[in-house]
N, CA, C and O of each residue as an XYZ file, in Angstrom:
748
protein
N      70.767     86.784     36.497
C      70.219     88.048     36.905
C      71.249     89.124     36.593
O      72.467     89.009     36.727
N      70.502     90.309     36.106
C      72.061     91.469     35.282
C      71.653     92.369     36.748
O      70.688     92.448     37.508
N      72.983     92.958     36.621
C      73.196     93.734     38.068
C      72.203     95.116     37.840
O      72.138     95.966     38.728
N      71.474     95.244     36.619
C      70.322     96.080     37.104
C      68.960     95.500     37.775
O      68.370     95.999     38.733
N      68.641     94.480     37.143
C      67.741     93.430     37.916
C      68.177     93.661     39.380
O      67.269     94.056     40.113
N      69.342     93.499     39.925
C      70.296     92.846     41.278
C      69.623     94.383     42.053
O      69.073     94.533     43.144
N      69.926     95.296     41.043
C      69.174     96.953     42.345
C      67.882     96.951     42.286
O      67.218     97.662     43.041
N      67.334     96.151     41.378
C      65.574     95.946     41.651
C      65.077     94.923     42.307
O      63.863     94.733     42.228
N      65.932     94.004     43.132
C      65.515     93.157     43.664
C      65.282     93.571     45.095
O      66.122     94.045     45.861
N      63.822     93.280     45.374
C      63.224     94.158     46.552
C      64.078     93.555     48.176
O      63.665     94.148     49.173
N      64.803     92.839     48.348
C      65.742     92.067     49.220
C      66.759     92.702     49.308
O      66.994     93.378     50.310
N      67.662     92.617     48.187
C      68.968     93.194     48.229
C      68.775     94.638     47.570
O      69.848     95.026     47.109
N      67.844     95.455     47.404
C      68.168     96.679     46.873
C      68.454     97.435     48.305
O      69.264     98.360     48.356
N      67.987     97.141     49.059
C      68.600     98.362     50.785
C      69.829     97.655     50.667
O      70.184     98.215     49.629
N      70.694     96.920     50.896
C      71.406     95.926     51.027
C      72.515     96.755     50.082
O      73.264     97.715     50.264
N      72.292     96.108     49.286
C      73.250     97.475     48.067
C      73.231     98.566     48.171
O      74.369     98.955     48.433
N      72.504     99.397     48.111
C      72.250    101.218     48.248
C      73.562    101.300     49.766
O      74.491    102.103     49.679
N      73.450    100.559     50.784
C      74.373    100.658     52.012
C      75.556    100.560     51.674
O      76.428    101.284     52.157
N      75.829     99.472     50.617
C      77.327     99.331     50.734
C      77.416    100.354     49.485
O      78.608    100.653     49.417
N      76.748    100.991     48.521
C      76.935    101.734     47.686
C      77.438    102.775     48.519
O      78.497    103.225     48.083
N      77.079    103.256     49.466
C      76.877    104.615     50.416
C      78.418    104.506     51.130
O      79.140    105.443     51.471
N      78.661    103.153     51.233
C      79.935    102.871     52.121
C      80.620    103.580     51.067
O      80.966    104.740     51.291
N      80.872    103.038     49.928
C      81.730    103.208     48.978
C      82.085    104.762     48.668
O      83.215    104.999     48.240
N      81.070    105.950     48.885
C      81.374    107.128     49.030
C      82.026    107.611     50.299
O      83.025    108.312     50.465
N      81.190    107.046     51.152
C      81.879    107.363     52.781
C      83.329    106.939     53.168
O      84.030    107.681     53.857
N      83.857    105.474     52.613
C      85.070    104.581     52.759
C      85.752    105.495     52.346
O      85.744    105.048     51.199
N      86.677    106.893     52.203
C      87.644    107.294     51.878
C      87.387    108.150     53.256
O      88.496    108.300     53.769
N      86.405    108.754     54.041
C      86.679    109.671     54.773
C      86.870    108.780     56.134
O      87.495    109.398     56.995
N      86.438    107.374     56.538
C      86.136    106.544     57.288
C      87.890    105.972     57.604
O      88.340    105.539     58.665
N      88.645    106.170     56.215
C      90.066    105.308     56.649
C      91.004    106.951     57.125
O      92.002    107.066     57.836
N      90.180    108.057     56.387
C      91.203    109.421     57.256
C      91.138    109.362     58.812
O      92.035    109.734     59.568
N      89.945    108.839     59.167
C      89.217    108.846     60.553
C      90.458    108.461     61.224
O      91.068    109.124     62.063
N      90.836    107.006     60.631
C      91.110    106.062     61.405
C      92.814    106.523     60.956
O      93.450    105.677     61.585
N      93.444    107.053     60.509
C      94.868    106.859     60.135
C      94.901    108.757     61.272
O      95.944    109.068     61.847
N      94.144    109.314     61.318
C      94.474    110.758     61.878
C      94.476    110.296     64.005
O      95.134    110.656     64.981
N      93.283    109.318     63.727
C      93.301    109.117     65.233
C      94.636    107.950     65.424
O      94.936    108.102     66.608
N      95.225    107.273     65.061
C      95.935    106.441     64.913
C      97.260    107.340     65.081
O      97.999    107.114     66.038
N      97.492    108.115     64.379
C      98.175    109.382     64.401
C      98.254    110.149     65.697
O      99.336    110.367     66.242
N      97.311    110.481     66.096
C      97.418    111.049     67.272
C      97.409    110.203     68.713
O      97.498    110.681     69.844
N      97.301    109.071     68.402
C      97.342    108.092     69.442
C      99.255    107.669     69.766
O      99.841    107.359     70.803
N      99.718    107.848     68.392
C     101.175    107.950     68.153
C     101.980    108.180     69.151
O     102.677    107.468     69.874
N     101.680    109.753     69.033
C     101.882    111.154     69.673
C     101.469    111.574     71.087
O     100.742    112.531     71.353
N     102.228    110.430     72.259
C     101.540    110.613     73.289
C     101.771    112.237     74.198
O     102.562    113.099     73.815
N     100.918    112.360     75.395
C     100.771    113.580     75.932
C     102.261    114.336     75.996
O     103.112    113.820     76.721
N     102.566    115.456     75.310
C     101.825    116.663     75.539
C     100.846    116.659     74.113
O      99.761    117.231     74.009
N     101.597    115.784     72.963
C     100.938    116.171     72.036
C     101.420    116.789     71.048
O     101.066    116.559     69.892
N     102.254    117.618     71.360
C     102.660    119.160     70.987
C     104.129    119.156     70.483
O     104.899    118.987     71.428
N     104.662    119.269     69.466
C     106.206    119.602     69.333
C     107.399    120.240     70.467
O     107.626    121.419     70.742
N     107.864    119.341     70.845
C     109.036    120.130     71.606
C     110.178    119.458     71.811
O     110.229    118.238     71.969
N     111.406    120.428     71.819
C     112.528    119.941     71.293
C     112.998    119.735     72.737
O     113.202    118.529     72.873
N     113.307    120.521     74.093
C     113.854    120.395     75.182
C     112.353    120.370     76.365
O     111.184    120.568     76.034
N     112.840    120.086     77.666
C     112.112    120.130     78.893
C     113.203    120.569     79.584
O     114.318    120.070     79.733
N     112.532    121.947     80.129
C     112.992    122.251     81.910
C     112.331    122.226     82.679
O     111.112    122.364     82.580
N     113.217    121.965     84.076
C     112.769    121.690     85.580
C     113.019    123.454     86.480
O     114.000    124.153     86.733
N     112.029    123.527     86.636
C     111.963    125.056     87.817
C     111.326    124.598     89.086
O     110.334    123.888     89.252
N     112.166    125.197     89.982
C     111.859    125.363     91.413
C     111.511    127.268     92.004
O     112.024    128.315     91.608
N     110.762    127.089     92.747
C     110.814    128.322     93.474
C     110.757    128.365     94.876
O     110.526    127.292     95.434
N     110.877    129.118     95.402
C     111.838    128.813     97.130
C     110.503    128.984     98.282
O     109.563    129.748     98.065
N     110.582    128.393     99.140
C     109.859    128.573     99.947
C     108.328    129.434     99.763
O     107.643    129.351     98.744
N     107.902    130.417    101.197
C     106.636    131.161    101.138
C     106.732    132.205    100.087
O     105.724    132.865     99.835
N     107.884    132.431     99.421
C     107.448    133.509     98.066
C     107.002    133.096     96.913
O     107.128    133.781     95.898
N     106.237    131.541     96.930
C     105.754    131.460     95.373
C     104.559    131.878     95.649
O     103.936    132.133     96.680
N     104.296    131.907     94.205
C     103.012    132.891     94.103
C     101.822    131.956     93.811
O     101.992    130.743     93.686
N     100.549    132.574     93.698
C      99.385    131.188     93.322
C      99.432    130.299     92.562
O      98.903    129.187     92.557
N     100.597    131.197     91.373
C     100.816    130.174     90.226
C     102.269    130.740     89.902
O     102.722    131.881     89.998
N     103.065    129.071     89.319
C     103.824    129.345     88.775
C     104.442    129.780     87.108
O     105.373    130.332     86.521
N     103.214    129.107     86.919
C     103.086    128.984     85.213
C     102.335    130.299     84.756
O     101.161    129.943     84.656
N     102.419    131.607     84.436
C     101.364    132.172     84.272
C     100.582    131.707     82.951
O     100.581    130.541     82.556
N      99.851    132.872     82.256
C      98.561    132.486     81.250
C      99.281    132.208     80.271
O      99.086    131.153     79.667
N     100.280    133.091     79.887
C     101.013    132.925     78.662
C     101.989    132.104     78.244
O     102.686    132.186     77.233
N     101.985    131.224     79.191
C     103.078    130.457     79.735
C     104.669    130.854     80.202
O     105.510    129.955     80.201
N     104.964    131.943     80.517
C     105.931    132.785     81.358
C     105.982    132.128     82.786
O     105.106    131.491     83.370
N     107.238    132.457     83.178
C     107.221    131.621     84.411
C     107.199    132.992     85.444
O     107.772    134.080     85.505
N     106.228    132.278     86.166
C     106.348    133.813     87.483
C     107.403    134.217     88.174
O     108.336    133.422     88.062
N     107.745    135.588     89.175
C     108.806    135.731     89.279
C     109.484    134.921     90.704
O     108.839    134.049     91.285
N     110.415    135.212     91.008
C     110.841    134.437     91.978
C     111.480    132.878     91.892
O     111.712    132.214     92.903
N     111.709    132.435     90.603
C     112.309    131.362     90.214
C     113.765    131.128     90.297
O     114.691    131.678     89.700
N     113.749    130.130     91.226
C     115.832    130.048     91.578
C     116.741    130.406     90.832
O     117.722    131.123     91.027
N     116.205    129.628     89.562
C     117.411    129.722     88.190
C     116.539    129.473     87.367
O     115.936    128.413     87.197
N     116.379    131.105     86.461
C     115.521    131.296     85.317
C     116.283    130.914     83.953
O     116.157    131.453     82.854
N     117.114    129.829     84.325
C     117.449    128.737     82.903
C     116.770    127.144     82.950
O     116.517    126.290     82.101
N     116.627    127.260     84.470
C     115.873    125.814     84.583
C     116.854    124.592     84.663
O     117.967    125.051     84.917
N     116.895    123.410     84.567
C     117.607    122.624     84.313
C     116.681    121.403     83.635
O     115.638    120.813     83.915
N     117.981    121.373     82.267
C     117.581    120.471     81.454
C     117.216    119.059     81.718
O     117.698    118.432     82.661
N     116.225    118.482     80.747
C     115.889    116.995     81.259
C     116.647    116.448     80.325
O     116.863    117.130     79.323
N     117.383    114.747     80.442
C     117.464    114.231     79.486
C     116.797    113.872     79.436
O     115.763    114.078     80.071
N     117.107    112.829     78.332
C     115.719    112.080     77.607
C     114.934    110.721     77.874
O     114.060    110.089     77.281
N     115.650    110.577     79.030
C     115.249    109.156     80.100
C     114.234    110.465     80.990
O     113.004    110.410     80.994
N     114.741    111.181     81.443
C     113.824    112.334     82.503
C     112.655    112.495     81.842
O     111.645    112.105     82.427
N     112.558    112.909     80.912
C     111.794    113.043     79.438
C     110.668    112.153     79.707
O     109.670    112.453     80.362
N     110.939    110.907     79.084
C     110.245    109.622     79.422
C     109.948    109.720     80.570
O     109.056    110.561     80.681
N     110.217    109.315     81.462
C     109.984    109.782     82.830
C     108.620    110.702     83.351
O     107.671    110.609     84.130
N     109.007    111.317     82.706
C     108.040    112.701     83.370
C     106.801    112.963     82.541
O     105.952    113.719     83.012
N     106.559    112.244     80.990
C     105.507    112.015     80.687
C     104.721    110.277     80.845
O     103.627    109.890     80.433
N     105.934    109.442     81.696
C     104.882    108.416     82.039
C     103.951    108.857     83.032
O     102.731    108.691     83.032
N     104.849    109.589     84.099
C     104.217    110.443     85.218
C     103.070    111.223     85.341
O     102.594    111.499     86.442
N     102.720    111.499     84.565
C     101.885    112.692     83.544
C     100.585    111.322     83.045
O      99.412    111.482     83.383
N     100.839    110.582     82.572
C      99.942    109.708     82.018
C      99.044    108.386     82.157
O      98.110    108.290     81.360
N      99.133    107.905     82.594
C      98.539    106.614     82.861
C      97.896    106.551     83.646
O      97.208    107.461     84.108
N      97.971    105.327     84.031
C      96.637    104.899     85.535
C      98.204    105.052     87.014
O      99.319    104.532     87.071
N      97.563    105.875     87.809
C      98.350    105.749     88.893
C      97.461    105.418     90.135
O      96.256    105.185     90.047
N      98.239    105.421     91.411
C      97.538    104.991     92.068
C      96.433    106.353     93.319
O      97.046    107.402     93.517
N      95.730    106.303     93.662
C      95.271    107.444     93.959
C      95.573    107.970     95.624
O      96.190    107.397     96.522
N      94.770    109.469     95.602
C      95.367    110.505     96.884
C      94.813    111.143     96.478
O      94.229    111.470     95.445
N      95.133    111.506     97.994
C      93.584    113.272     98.295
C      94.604    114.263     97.668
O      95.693    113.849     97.271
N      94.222    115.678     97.574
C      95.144    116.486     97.034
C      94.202    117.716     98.326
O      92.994    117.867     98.510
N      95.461    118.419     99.024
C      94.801    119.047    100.120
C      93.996    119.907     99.565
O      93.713    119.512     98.434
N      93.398    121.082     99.871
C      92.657    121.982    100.008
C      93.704    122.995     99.114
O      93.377    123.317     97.972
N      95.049    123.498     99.745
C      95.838    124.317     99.304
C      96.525    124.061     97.706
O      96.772    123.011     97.112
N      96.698    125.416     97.329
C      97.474    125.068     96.118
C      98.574    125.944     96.069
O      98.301    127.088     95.705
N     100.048    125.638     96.413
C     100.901    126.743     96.703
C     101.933    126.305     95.821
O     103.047    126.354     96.342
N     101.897    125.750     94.246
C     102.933    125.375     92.998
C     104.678    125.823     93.563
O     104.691    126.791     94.323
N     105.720    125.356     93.323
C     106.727    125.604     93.552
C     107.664    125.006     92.496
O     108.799    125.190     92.057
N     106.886    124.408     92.359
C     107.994    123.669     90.554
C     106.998    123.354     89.778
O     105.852    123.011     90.068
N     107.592    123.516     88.616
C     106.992    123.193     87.146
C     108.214    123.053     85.847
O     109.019    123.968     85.678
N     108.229    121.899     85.046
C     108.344    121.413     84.469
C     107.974    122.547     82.765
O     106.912    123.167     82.706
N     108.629    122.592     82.013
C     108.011    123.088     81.157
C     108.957    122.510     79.940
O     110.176    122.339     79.934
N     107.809    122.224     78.734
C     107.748    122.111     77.608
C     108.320    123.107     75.808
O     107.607    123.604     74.936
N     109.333    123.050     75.884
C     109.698    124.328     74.352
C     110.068    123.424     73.166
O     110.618    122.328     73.064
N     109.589    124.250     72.375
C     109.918    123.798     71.019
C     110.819    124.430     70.556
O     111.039    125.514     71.095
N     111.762    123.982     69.293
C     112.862    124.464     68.861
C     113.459    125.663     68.635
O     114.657    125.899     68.475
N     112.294    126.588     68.635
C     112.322    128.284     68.435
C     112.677    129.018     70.119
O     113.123    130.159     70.243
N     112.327    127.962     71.464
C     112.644    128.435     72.417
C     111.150    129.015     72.951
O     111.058    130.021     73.654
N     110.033    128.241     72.515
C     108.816    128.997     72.608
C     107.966    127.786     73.544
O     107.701    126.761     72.917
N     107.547    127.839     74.924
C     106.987    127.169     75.712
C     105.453    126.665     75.177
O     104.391    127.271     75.028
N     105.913    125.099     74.939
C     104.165    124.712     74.206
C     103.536    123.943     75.260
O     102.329    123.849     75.038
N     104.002    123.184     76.637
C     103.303    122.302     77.604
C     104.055    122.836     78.689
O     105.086    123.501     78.792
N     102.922    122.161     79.741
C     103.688    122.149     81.009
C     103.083    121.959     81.690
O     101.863    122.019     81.537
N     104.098    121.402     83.565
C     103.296    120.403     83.992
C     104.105    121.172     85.681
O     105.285    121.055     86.013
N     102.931    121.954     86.497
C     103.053    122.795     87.304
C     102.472    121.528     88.639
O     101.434    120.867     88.644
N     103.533    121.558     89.595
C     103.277    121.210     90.666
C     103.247    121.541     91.928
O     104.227    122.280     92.014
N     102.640    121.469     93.256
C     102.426    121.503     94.007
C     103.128    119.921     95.511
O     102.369    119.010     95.842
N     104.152    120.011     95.914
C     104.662    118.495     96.301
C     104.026    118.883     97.822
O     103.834    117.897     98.534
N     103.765    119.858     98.259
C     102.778    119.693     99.855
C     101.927    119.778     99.664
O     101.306    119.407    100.660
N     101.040    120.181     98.642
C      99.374    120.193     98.546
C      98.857    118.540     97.544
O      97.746    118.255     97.098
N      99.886    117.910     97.490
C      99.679    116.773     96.463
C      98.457    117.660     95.146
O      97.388    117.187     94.760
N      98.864    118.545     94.861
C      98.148    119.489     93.350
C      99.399    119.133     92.322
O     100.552    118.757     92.534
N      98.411    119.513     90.720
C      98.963    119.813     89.844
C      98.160    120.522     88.916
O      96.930    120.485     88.949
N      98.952    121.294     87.926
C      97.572    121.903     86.905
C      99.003    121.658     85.418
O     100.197    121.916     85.568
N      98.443    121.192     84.315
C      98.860    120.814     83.433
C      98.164    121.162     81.987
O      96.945    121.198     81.822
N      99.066    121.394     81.047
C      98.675    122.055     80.202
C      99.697    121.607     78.689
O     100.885    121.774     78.412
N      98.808    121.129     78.135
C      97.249    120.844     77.088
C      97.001    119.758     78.053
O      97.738    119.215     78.876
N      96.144    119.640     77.830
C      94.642    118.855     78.556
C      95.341    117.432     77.964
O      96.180    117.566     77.073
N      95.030    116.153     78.415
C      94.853    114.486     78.209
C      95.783    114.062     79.067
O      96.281    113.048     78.577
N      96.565    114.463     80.702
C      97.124    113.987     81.309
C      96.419    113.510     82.427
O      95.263    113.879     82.637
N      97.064    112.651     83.230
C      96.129    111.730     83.887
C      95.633    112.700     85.515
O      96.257    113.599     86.078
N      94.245    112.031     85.903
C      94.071    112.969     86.632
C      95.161    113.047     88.068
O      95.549    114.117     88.536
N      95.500    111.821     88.565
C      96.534    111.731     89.111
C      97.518    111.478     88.979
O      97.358    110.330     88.563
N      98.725    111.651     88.993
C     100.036    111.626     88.549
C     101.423    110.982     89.618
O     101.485    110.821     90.836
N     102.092    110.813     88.871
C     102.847    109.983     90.439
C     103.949    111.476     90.742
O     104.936    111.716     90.046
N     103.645    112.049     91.528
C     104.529    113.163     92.326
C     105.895    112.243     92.687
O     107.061    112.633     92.641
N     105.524    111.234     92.967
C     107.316    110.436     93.471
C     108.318    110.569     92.742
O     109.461    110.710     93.178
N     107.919    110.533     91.224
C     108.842    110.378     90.214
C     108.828    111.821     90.044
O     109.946    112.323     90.162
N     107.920    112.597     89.811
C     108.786    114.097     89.780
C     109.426    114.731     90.445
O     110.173    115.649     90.106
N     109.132    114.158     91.908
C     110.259    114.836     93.186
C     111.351    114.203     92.287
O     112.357    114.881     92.081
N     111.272    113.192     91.830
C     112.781    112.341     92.207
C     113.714    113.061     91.172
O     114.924    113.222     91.334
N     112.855    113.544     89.893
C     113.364    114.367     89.036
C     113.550    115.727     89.304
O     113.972    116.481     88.427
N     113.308    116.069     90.296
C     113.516    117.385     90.402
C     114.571    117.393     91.526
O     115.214    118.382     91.879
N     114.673    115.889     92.145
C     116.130    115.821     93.219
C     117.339    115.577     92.587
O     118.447    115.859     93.042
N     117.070    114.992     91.416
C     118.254    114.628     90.950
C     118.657    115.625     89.658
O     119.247    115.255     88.642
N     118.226    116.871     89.933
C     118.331    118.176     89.668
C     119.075    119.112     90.668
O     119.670    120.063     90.162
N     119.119    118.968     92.029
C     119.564    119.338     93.074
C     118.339    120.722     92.878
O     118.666    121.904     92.780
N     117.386    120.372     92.863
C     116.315    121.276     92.687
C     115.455    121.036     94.523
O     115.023    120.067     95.147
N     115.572    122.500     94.777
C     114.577    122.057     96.225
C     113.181    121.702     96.286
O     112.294    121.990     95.481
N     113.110    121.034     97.354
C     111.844    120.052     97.101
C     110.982    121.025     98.126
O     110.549    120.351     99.061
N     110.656    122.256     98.201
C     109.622    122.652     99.191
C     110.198    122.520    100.509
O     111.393    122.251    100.627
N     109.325    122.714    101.674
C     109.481    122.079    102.698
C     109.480    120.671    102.899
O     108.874    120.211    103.867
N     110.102    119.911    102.080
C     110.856    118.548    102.402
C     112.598    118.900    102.262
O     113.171    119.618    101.442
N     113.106    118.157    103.307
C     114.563    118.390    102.872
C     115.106    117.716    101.936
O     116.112    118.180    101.398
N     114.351    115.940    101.344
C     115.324    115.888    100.615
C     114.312    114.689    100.006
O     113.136    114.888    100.313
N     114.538    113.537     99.238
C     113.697    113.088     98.539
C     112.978    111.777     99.238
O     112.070    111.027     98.879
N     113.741    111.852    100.301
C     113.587    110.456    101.095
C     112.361    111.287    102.182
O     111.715    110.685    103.040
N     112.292    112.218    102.001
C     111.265    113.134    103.489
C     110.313    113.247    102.793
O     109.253    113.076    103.396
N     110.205    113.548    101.387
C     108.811    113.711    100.617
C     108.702    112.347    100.564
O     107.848    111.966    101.364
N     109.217    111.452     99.950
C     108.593    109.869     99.854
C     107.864    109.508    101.263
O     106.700    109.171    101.048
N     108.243    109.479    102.776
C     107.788    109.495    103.880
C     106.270    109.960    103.540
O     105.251    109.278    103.436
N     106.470    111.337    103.404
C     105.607    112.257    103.578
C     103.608    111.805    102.551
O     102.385    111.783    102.692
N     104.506    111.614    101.820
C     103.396    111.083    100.604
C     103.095    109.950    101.097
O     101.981    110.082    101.604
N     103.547    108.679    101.262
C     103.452    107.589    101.690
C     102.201    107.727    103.343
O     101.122    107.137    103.287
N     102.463    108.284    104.223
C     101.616    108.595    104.969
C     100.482    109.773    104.631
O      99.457    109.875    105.306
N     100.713    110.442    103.774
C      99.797    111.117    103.624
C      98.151    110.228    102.690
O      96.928    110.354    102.635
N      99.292    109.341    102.118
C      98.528    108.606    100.934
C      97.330    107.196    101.865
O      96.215    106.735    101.621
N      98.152    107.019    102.718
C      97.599    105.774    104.058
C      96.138    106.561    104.388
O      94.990    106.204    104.125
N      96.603    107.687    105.023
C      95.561    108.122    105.734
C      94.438    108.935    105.343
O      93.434    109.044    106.047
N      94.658    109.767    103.732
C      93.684    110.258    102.624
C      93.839    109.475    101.598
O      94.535    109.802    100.638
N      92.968    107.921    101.711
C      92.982    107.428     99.923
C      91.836    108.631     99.445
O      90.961    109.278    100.019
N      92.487    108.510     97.766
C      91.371    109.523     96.899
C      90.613    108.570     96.516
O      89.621    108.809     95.828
C-alpha cells in the first residue's frame, strides 16, 4: 500500500490527519511545556531580586498599611534601611510564604507592623510580604503565596533581627501566643 493509498484508507485517514495536525502543533506544545517548567523553576516571588529587607514599625502608630501601592514603605518605620536577610533568611522566608502550612483564624483586625520586602539590583522594590503578628494577617505581593503562612518563622526572622515583635515582648511570647490562639481558632 503507497502512503497515498495509506490517506485514503477510510480507517486510518482521521488517524493520520491527527497526528499530521500534531506535527504542526508539536513545536508550540514543547514551548508550553519548557516555559511552564521554567516558571515552576522560579519559585514565589517569581520576580528578580538581588537583596530582602526586614521592617518593623512601633506600636499604635502603624498605619492600615505598611506597604503602600507603589511599594514605598509607609511612614513611621524604625529604621528606613531595614535589615538585611541572608540567604538562609532568604530561604526561610520564602518557604514561609509557600507551601502547605498548618491552619488559623486570622482576627477580624488588620494593623501590619512588619514587612519584608523584595529589590532588585537597581534598588527597586519588586515583592513583598506585609505582616500583621496580632491579627495572624498578611497581604503579599505578586500573587502564588500560600494562603496561610507560618508567622513563627517570620517572627523568628524578624527576632533575630532584634526587630520588635508588636505587642509581644519577645519571640518566646508570640510562639505562646499563636500556639493558643491556634488551639482555640482552628481555620
Amino acid at each position: 500500500m503507497g502512503n497515498k493509498r495509506l490517506w485514503k484508507h477510510p480507517h486510518l485517514a482521521g488517524v493520520l490527519q491527527i497526528f499530521a495536525g500534531w506535527k504542526l502543533a508539536l513545536p508550540g506544545v514543547f514551548l508550553l511545556f519548557f516555559v511552564q517548567t521554567a516558571l515552576a523553576e522560579r519559585p514565589w516571588p517569581g520576580v528578580e531580586f538581588s537583596e530582602v529587607r526586614a521592617y518593623a514599625w512601633e506600636g499604635k502608630l502603624a498605619p492600615d498599611l505598611v506597604i503602600l501601592p507603589d511599594m514605598k514603605l509607609a511612614k513611621g518605620v524604625t529604621d528606613d534601611k531595614g535589615a538585611a536577610l541572608t540567604p538562609d533568611e532568604i530561604k526561610s522566608l520564602r518557604a514561609a510564604v509557600t507551601g502547605k502550612h498548618p491552619a488559623y483564624s486570622q482576627a477580624f483586625c488588620y494593623s501590619p507592623r512588619h514587612a519584608f520586602v523584595f529589590y532588585d539590583a537597581e534598588g527597586k522594590p519588586t515583592a513583598f510580604v506585609e505582616v500583621c503578628l496580632e491579627c495572624m494577617g498578611h497581604r503579599i505581593e505578586p500573587d502564588g503565596a500560600s494562603e496561610k503562612i507560618d508567622l513563627v518563622a517570620l517572627a523568628a526572622i524578624l527576632d533575630a533581627h532584634k526587630l520588635p515583635l508588636g505587642s509581644f515582648a519577645d519571640l518566646a511570647a508570640f510562639k505562646k501566643a499563636f500556639k493558643d490562639w491556634s488551639a482555640k481558632w482552628r481555620g
